[in-house]
C-alpha positions in Angstrom: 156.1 -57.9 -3.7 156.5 -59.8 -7.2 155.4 -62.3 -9.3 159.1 -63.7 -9.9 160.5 -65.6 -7.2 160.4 -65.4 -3.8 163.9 -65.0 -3.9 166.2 -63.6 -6.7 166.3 -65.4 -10.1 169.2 -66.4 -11.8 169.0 -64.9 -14.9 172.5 -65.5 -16.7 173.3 -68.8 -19.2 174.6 -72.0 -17.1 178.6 -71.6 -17.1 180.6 -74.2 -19.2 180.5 -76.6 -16.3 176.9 -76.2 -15.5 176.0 -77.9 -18.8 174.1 -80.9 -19.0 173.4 -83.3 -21.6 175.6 -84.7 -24.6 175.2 -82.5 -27.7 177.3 -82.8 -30.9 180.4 -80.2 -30.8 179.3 -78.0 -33.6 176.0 -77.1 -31.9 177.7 -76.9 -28.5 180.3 -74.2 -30.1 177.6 -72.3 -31.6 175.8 -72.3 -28.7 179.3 -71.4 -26.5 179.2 -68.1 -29.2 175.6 -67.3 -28.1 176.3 -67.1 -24.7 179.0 -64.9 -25.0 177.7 -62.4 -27.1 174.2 -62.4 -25.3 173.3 -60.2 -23.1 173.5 -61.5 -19.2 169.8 -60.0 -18.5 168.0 -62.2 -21.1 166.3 -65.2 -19.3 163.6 -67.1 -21.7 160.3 -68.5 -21.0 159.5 -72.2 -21.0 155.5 -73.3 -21.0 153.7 -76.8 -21.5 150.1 -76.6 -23.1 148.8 -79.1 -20.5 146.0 -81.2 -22.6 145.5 -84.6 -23.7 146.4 -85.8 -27.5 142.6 -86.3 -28.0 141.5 -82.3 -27.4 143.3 -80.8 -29.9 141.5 -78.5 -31.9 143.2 -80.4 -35.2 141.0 -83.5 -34.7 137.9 -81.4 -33.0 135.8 -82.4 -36.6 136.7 -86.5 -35.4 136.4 -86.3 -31.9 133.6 -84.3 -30.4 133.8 -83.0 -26.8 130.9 -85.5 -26.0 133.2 -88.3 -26.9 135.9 -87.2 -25.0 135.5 -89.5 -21.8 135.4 -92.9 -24.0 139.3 -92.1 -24.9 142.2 -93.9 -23.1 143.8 -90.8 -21.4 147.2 -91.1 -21.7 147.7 -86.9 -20.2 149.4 -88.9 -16.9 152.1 -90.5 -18.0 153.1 -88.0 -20.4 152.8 -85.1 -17.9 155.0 -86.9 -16.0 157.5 -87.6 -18.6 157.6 -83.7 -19.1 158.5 -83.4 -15.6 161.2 -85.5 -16.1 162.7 -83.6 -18.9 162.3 -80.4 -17.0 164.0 -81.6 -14.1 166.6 -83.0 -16.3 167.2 -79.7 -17.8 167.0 -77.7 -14.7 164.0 -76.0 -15.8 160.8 -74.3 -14.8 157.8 -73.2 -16.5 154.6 -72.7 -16.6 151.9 -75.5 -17.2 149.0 -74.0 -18.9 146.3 -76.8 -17.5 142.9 -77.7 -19.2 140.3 -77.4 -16.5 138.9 -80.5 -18.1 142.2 -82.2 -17.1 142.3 -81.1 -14.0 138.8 -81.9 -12.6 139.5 -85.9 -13.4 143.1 -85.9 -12.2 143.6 -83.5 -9.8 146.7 -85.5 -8.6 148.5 -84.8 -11.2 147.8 -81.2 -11.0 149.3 -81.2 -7.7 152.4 -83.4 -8.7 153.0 -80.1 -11.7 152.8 -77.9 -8.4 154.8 -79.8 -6.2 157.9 -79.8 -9.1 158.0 -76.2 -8.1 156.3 -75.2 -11.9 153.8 -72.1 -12.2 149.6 -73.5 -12.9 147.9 -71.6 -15.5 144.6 -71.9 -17.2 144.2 -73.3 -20.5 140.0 -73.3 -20.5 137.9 -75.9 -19.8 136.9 -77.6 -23.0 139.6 -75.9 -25.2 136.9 -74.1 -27.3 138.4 -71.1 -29.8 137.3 -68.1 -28.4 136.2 -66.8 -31.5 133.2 -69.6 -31.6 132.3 -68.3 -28.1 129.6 -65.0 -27.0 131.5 -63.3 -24.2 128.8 -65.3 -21.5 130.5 -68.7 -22.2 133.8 -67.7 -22.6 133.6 -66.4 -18.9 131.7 -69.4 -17.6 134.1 -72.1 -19.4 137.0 -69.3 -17.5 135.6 -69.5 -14.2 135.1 -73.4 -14.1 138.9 -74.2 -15.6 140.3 -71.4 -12.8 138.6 -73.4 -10.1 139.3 -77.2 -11.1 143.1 -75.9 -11.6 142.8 -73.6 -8.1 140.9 -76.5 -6.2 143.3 -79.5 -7.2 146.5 -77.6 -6.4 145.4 -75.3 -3.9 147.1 -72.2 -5.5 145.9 -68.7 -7.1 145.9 -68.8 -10.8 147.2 -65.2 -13.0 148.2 -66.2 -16.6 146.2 -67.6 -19.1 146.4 -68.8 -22.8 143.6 -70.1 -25.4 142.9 -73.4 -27.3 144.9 -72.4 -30.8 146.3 -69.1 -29.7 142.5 -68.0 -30.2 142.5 -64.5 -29.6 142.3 -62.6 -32.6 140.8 -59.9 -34.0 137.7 -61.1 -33.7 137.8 -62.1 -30.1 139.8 -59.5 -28.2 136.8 -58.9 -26.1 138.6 -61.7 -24.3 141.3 -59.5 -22.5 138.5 -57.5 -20.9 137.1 -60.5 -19.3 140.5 -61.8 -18.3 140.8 -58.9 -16.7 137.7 -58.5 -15.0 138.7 -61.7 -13.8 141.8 -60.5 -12.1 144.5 -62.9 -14.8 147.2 -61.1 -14.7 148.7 -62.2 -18.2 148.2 -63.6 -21.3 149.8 -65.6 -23.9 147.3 -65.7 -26.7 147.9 -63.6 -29.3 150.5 -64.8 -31.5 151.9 -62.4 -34.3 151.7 -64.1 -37.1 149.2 -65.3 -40.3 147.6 -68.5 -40.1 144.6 -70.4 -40.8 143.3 -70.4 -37.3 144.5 -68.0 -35.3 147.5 -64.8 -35.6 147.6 -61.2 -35.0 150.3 -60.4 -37.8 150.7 -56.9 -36.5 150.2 -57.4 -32.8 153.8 -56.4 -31.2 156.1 -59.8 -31.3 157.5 -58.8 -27.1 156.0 -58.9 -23.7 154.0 -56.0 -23.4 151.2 -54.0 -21.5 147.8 -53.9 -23.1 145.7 -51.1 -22.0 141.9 -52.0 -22.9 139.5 -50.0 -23.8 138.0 -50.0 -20.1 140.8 -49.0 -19.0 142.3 -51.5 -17.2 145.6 -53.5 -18.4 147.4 -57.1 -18.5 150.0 -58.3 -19.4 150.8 -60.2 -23.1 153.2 -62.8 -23.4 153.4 -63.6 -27.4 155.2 -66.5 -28.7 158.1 -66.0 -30.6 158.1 -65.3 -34.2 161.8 -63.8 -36.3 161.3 -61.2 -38.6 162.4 -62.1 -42.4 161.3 -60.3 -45.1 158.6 -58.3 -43.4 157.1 -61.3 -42.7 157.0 -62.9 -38.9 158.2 -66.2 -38.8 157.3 -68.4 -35.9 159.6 -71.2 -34.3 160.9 -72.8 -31.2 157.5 -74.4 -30.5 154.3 -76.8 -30.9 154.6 -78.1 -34.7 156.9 -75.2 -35.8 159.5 -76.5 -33.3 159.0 -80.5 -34.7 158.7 -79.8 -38.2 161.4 -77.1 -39.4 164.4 -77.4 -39.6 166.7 -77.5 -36.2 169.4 -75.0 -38.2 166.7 -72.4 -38.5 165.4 -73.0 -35.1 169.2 -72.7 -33.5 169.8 -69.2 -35.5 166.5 -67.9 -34.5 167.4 -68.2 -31.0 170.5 -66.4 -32.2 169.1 -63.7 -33.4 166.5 -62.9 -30.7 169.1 -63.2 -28.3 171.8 -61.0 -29.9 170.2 -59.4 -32.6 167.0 -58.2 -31.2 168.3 -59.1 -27.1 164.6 -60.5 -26.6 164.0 -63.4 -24.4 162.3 -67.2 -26.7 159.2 -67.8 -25.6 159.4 -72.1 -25.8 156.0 -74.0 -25.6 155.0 -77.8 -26.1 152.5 -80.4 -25.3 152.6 -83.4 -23.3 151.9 -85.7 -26.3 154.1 -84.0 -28.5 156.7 -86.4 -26.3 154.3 -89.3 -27.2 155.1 -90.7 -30.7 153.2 -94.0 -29.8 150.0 -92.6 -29.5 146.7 -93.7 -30.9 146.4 -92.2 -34.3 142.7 -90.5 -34.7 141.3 -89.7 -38.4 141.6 -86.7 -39.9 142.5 -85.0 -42.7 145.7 -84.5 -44.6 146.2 -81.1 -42.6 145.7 -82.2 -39.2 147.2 -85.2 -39.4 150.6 -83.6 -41.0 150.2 -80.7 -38.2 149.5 -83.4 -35.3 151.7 -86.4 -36.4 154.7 -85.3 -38.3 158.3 -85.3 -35.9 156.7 -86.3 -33.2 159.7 -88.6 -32.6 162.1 -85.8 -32.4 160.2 -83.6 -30.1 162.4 -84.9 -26.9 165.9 -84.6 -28.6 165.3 -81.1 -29.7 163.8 -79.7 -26.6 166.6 -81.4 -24.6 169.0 -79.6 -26.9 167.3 -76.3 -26.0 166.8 -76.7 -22.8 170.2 -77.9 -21.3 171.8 -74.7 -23.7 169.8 -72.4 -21.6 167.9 -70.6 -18.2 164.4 -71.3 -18.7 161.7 -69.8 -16.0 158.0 -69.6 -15.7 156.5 -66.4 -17.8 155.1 -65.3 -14.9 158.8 -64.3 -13.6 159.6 -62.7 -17.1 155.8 -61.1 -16.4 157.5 -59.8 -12.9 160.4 -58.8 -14.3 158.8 -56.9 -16.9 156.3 -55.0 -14.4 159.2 -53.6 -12.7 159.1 -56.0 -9.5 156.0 -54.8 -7.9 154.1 -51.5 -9.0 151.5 -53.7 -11.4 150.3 -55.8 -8.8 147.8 -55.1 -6.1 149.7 -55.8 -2.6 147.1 -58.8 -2.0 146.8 -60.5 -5.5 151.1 -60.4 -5.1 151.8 -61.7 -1.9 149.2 -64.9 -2.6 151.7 -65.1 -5.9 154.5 -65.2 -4.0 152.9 -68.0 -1.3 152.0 -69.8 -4.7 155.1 -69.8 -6.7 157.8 -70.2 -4.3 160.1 -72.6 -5.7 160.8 -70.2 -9.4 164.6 -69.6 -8.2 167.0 -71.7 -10.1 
């Protein structure tokens, strides 16, 4: 029993005739040299923050949650242009789904299924944990697990907060995930930042034993080391707004320096330059706004130069196929995620 693939993943780079998509030559030779000095057991992880360009915590000041419903939702058609890019590319991931999405659209949450991609919960009303008590976060938990759960009809194990929000402050978090039988999270990101980070959290997949005693699995986005300092890329606004020559050499390096999987993520609207523009200041509007129009290129470079798979495979993987996970809680994953082999 696993929480891979209900049968065997591939987990090498496509061949030289598997590759799709024009690319200029340069890139495509560097990318021919990272292939051939990686190592043939690093698959990365692809996931899609599933929420509408309204929610974000950046405009959260502007747009309370009260004034949510009033807002053209525009979460459909670019859902469904992310399945389209994913298919293009061959690709699987996991869609970490806003329960608030999912209880107004629950067709669309099936259609994510149906593409043979992983469901995972994103909350309900993409609070920060950190302004929650314990009591709500479990609550806004429990009601974003069954919206996603009841529109797809599938067990949900991985979770991730609004703004990476587990910090410090709010790692009484992982207890509750794990009291509520989530498998993994992808949370904690390893860096400084004004709203969220864990600078000296381990930058890998790992196993967090909690102070209760019991465990789950963390899935941190990923950062290259420079100077001491832990740089993040290959994702949200870090992946629209630096440059793609860093972002092609930090794949590089995790790959052959540190042979350590990239953890990719995105949003739906981040492939939506045309969207309503909401007031905010000079911050959010840089972080929210700013390359929006080369989202799609980039991630089509990255994608169709790689073997992307849901992070709950690379959680399987990691947990050594099967001893992590109770022999119930794994054979419902397996019925739920059956379609993860490339």
């Amino acid at each position: 029993m696993d929480l891979t693939c209900a049968s065997p993943c591939d987990l090498s780079f496509p061949s030289d005739g598997e590759r799709r998509g024009r690319s200029n030559p340069a890139i495509a030779a560097g990318y021919d040299g990272l292939r051939r000095n990686s190592p043939a057991d690093v698959v990365d992880g692809l996931s899609v923050d599933l929420e509408d360009y309204f929610q974000v915590e950046a405009f959260a000041a502007s747009v309370p949650r009260s004034r949510w419903p009033l807002f053209n939702s525009r979460s459909r058609r670019n859902t469904l242009r992310t399945l389209e890019l994913l298919a293009r590319n061959g690709c699987r991931a996991t869609f970490f789904v806003l329960g608030w999405v999912a209880e107004r659209d629950p067709g669309l949450i099936q259609e994510v299924a149906a593409a043979g991609h992983e469901l995972a919960c994103h909350s309900h009303l993409h609070r920060p944990l950190y302004q929650l008590k314990p009591s709500e976060f479990r609550e806004d938990l429990r009601r974003s697990r069954d919206a996603i759960e009841s529109a797809a009809g599938t067990r949900v194990f991985g979770f991730r907060a609004p703004t990476f929000s587990i910090t410090e402050e709010s790692s009484w978090a992982l207890e509750i995930l794990a009291e509520e039988e989530f498998e993994y999270d992808s949370s904690i990101f390893p860096v400084h930042h004004d709203l969220y980070g864990m600078p000296k959290a381990p930058r890998w997949i790992h196993l967090r034993h909690l102070p209760s005693g019991r465990t789950i699995w963390e899935i941190p986005p990923s950062t290259v080391r420079i100077g001491g300092t832990n740089i993040p890329f290959g994702g949200g606004g870090y992946l629209r707004q630096l440059p793609m020559t860093f972002t092609r050499w930090a794949i590089k390096n995790l790959h052959v320096r540190e042979r350590q999987p990239v953890i990719v993520y995105f949003h739906p609207w981040e492939l939506d330059p045309d969207q309503p523009r909401i007031a905010g200041n000079w911050k959010s509007r840089i972080r929210h706004y700013r390359g929006l129009d080369k989202t799609a290129e980039r991630l089509n470079e990255i994608l169709s130069r790689g073997t992307f798979q849901p992070l709950a495979n690379l959680v399987g993987a990691a947990a050594g196929v099967q001893k992590h996970v109770p022999e119930q809680v794994a054979s419902e994953a397996e019925r739920a995620m059956p379609a993860f082999a490339s």
